[in-house]
C-alpha positions as CSV (number, residue, x, y, z in Angstrom):
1,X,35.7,-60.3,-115.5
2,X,37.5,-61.0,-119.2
3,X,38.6,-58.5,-120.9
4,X,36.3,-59.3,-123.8
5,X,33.3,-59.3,-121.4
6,X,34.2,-55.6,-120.7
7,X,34.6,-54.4,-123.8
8,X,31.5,-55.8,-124.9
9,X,29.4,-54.2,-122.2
10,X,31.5,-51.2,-122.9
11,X,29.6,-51.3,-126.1
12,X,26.5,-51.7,-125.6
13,X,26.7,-49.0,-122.9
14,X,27.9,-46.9,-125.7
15,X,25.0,-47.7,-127.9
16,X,22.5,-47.4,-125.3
17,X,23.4,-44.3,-124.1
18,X,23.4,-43.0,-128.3
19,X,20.1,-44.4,-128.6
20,X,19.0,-42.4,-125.6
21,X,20.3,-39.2,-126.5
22,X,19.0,-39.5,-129.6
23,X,15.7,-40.2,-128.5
24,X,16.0,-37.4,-126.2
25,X,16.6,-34.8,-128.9
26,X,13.5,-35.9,-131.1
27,X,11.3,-35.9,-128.4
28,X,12.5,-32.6,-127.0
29,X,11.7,-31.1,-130.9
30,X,8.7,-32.9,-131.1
31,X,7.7,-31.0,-127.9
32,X,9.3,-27.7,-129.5
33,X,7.7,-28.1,-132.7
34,X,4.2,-28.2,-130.8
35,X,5.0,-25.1,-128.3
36,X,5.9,-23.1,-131.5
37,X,3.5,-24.1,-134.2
38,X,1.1,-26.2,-132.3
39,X,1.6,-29.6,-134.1
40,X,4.4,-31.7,-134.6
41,X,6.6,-30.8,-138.0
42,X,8.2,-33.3,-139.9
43,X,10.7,-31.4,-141.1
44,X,11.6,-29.8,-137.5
45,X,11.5,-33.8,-135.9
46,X,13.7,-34.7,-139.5
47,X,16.4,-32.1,-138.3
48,X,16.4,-32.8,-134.6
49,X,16.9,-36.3,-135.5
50,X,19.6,-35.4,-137.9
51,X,21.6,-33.1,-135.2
52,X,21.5,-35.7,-132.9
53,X,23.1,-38.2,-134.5
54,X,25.8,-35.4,-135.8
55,X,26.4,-34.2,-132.3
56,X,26.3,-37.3,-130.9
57,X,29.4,-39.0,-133.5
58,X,31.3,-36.0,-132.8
59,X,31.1,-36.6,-129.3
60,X,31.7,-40.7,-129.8
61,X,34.9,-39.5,-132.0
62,X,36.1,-37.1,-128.7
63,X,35.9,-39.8,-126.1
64,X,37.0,-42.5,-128.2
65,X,40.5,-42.4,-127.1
66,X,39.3,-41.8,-123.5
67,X,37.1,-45.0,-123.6
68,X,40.2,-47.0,-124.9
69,X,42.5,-45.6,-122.5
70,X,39.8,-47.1,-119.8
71,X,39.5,-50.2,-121.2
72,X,43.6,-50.5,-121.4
73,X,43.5,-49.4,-117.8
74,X,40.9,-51.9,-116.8
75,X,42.6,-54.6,-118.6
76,X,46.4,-54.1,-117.2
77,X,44.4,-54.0,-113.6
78,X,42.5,-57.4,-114.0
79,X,45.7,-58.8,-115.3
80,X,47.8,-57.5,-112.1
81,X,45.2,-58.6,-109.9
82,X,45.5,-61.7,-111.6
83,X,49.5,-61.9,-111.5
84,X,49.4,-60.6,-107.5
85,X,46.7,-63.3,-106.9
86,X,48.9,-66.1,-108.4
87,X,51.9,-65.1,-106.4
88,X,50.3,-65.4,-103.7
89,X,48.9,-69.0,-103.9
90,X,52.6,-69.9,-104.8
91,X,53.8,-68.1,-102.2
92,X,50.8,-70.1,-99.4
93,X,51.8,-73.3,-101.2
94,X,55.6,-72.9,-100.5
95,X,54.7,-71.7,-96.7
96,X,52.9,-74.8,-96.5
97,X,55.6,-77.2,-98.1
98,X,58.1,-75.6,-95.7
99,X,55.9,-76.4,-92.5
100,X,55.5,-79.7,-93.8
101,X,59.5,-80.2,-94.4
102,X,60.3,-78.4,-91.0
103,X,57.9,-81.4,-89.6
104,X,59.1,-84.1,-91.5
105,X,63.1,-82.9,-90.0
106,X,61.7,-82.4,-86.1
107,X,59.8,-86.6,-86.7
108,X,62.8,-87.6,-87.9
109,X,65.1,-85.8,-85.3
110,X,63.0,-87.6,-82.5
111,X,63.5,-91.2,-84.0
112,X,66.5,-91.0,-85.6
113,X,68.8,-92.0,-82.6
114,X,66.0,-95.2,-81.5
115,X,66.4,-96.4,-85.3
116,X,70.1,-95.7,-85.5
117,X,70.9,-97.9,-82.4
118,X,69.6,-101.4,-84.3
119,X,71.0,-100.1,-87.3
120,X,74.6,-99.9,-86.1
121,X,74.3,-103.6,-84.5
122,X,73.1,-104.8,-88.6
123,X,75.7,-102.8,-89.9
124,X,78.2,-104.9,-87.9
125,X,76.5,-107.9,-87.8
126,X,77.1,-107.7,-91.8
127,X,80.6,-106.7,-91.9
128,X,81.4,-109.8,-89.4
129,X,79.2,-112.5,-91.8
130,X,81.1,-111.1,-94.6
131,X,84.4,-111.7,-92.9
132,X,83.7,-115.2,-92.2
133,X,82.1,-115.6,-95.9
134,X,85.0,-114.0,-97.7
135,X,86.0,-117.3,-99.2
136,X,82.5,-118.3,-100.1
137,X,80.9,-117.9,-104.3
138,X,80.9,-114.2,-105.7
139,X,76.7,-114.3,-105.5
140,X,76.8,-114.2,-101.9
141,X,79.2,-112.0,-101.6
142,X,77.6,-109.5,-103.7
143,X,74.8,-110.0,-101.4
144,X,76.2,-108.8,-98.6
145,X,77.4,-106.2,-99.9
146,X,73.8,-105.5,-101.1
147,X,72.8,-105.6,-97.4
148,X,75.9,-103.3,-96.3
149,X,74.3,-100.6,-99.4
150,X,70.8,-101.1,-98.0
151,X,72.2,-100.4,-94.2
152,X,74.3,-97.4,-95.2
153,X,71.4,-96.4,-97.3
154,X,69.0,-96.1,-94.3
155,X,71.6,-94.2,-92.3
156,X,71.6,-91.4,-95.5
157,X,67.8,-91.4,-95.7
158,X,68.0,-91.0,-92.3
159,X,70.1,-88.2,-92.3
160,X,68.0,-86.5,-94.8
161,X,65.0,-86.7,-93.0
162,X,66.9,-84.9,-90.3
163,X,68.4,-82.4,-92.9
164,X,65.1,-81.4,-95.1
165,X,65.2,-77.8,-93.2
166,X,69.2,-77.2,-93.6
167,X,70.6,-79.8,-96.0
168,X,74.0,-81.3,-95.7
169,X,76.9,-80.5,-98.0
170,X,77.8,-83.7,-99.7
171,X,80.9,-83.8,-102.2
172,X,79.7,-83.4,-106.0
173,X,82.3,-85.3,-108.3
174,X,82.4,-87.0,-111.5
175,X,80.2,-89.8,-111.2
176,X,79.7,-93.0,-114.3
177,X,76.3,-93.2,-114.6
178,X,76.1,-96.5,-115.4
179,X,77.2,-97.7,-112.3
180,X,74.9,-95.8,-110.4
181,X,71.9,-97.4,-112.2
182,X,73.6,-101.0,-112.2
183,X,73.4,-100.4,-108.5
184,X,70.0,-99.2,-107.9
185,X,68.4,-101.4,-110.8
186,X,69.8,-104.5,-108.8
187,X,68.9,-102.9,-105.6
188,X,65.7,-102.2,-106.5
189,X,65.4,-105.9,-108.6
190,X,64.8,-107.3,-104.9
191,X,61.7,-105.9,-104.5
192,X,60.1,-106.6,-108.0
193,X,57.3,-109.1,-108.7
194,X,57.2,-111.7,-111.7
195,X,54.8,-108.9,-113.4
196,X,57.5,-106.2,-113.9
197,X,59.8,-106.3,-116.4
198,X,63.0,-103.9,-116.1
199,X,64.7,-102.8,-118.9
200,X,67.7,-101.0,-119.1
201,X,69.3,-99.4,-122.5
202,X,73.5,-99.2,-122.9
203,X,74.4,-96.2,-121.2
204,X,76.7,-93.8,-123.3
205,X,76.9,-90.6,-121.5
206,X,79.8,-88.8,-120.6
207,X,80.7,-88.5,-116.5
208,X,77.9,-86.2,-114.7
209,X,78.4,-84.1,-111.7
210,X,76.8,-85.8,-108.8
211,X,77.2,-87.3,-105.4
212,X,77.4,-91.6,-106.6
213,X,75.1,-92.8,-102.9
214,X,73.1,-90.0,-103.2
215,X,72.0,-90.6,-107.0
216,X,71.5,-94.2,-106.5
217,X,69.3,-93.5,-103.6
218,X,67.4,-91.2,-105.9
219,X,67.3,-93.6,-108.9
220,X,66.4,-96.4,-106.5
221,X,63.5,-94.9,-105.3
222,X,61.9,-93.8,-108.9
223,X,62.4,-97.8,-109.5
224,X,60.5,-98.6,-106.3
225,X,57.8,-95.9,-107.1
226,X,57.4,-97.7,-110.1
227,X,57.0,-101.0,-109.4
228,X,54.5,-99.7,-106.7
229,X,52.1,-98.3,-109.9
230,X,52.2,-102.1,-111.3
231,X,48.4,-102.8,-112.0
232,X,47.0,-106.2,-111.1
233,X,47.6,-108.8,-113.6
234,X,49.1,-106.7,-116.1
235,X,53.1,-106.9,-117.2
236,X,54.8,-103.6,-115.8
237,X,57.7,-102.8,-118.3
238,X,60.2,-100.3,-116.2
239,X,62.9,-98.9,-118.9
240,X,65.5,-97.0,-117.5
241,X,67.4,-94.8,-120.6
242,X,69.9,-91.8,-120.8
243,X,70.8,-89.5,-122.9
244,X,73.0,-86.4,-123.4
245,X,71.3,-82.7,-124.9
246,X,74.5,-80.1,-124.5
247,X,75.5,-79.6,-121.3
248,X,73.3,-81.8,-119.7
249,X,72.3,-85.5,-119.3
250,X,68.5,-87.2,-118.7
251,X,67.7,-90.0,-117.3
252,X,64.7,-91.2,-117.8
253,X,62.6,-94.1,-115.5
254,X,59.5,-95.2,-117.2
255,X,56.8,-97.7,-116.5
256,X,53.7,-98.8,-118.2
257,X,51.8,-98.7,-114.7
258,X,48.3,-97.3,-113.6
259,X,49.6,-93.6,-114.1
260,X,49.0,-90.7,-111.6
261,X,45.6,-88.0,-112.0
262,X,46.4,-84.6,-113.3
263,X,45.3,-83.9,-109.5
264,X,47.8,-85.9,-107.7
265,X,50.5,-85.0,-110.0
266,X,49.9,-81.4,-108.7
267,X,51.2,-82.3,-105.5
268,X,53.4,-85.4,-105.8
269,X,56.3,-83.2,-104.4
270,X,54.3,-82.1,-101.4
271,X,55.8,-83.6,-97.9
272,X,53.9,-86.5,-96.7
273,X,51.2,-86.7,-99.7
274,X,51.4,-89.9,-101.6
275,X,49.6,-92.1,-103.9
276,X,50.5,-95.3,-102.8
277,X,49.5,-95.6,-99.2
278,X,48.5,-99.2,-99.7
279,X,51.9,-100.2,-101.2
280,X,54.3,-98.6,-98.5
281,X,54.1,-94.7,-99.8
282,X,55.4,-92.7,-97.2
283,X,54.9,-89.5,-99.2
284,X,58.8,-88.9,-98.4
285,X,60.6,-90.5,-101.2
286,X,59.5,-87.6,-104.2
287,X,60.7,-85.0,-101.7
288,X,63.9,-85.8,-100.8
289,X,65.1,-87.2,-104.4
290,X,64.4,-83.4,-105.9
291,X,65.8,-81.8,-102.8
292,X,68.9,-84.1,-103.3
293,X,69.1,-83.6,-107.6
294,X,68.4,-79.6,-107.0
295,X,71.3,-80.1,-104.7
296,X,74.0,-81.5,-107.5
297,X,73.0,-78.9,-109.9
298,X,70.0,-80.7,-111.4
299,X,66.1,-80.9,-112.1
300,X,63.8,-83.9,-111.5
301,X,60.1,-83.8,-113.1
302,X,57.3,-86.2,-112.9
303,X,54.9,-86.6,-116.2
304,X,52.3,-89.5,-116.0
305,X,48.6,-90.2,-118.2
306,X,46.5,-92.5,-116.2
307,X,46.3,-95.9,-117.1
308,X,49.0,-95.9,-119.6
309,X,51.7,-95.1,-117.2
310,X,54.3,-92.8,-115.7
311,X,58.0,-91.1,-116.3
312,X,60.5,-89.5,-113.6
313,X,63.2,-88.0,-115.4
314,X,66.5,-86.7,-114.0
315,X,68.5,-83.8,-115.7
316,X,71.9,-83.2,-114.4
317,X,75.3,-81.6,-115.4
318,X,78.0,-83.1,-117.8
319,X,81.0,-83.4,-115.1
């Protein structure tokens, strides 16, 4: 019950018990007044009234402080109950993110080795096409090396599906951000429609502490998650800027898709929940890019307004 709901039935309690007892009082004369002179004196009922009300705001003024110490005490109990109650939904939700995770490494354990075998035959398949094209134009070069990202890629996604119970340790160095989003903004540029737009401001931040693969992996996703919100037949703009407060630097991916509910938003970075089942949402991606930012030192947050779109941003260290 609010504190305010208390205190007001406090009061009226008060009053009603005052009214009583002053009710009480005149009767009790009235029946005095009667015993004693056989009929009911005004004056006599005048000064039972007027005792009554004496006696009964000298006793008011006596418990006063008594009343607000119960009130203080019923207040700091409603708000522990309501501090111990909220610890322990966090506490249930992190139980059940945990399970989930634990899950999500014991799946990927399983199929790991069955998708690692094809992988490894790509991977060299690749690295022998680009042999015998190494004389050929600069595009298709840069393509292949496109496809060898992509397969070395789906080896670390791999390996953190594997790792989202006991993480690996992977080296944190300085890192030029710009090349990591040149990377994942061409990446990514392969899976955009003729509806999105992707815009990228001049990067002018200083080195950031971060693992280069991993980061790209992380900005690469938030690319794909937005062109995934792209509404239909509506112009998706995706801008991609950075920019340095103190210590730290934040990158921001934004799009101008169909947004995300204040519901969903709630648990975008539970395991296996996603919003876009329909466009290839696995319900993956969100978890392992924070696990991988918390890892280099970093934060990564999700604010969205539906139907006017959505922004990811990054925060990490200056290297």
């Amino acid at each position: 019950m609010p504190a305010a709901t208390t205190h007001a039935l406090l009061v009226s309690r008060g009053r009603l018990i005052s009214f009583a007892m002053i009710t009480m009082s005149v009767v009790i004369t009235g029946v005095l007044s009667v015993v004693f002179y056989r009929e009911v004196r005004g004056p006599m009922l005048l000064t039972g009234l007027i005792c009554a009300i004496v006696v009964d705001r000298i006793v008011h003024k006596i418990t006063r402080g008594y009343r607000q110490k119960l009130r203080a005490a019923h207040e700091l109990l409603e708000q522990r109950v309501r501090e111990r109650t909220a610890a322990l939904e966090q506490a249930n939700h992190e139980l059940i993110v945990r399970d989930r995770m634990a899950t999500a490494g014991m799946l990927a354990a399983g199929v790991s080795h069955e998708i690692r075998s094809p992988l490894m035959v790509i991977q060299i398949g690749v690295e022998e096409i680009a042999d015998q094209l190494s004389h050929e134009p600069i595009e298709v070069r840069e393509q292949l090396r496109d496809l060898q990202d992509a397969a070395q890629r789906i080896e670390l996604i791999l390996r953190d599906l594997s790792s989202l119970a006991s993480p690996p340790d992977d080296p944190i160095v300085a890192t030029d951000l710009g090349e990591v989003i040149a990377t994942a903004a061409r990446l990514a540029s392969y899976r955009f429609s003729k509806h999105i737009i992707l815009e990228r401001d001049p990067v002018s931040v200083p080195r950031i502490a971060a693992n280069a693969s991993r980061l790209v992996q992380v900005v690469l996703n938030l690319l794909v998650n937005a062109a995934r919100a792209t509404r239909d037949g509506t112009t998706n703009r995706i801008k991609i800027s950075t920019v340095q407060q103190g210590d730290r630097v934040i990158v921001d991916v934004a799009d101008s898709g169909t947004g995300i509910s204040p519901e969903a938003q709630a648990r975008l970075f539970e395991p296996f929940y996603t919003t876009g089942k329909q466009t290839g949402g696995t319900g993956l991606g969100l978890v392992i890019s924070r696990s991988i930012v918390e890892r280099m030192g970093g934060s990564l947050t999700i604010a969205s307004t539906p139907g006017v779109g959505t922004t990811a941003t990054i925060s990490l260290r200056v290297a």
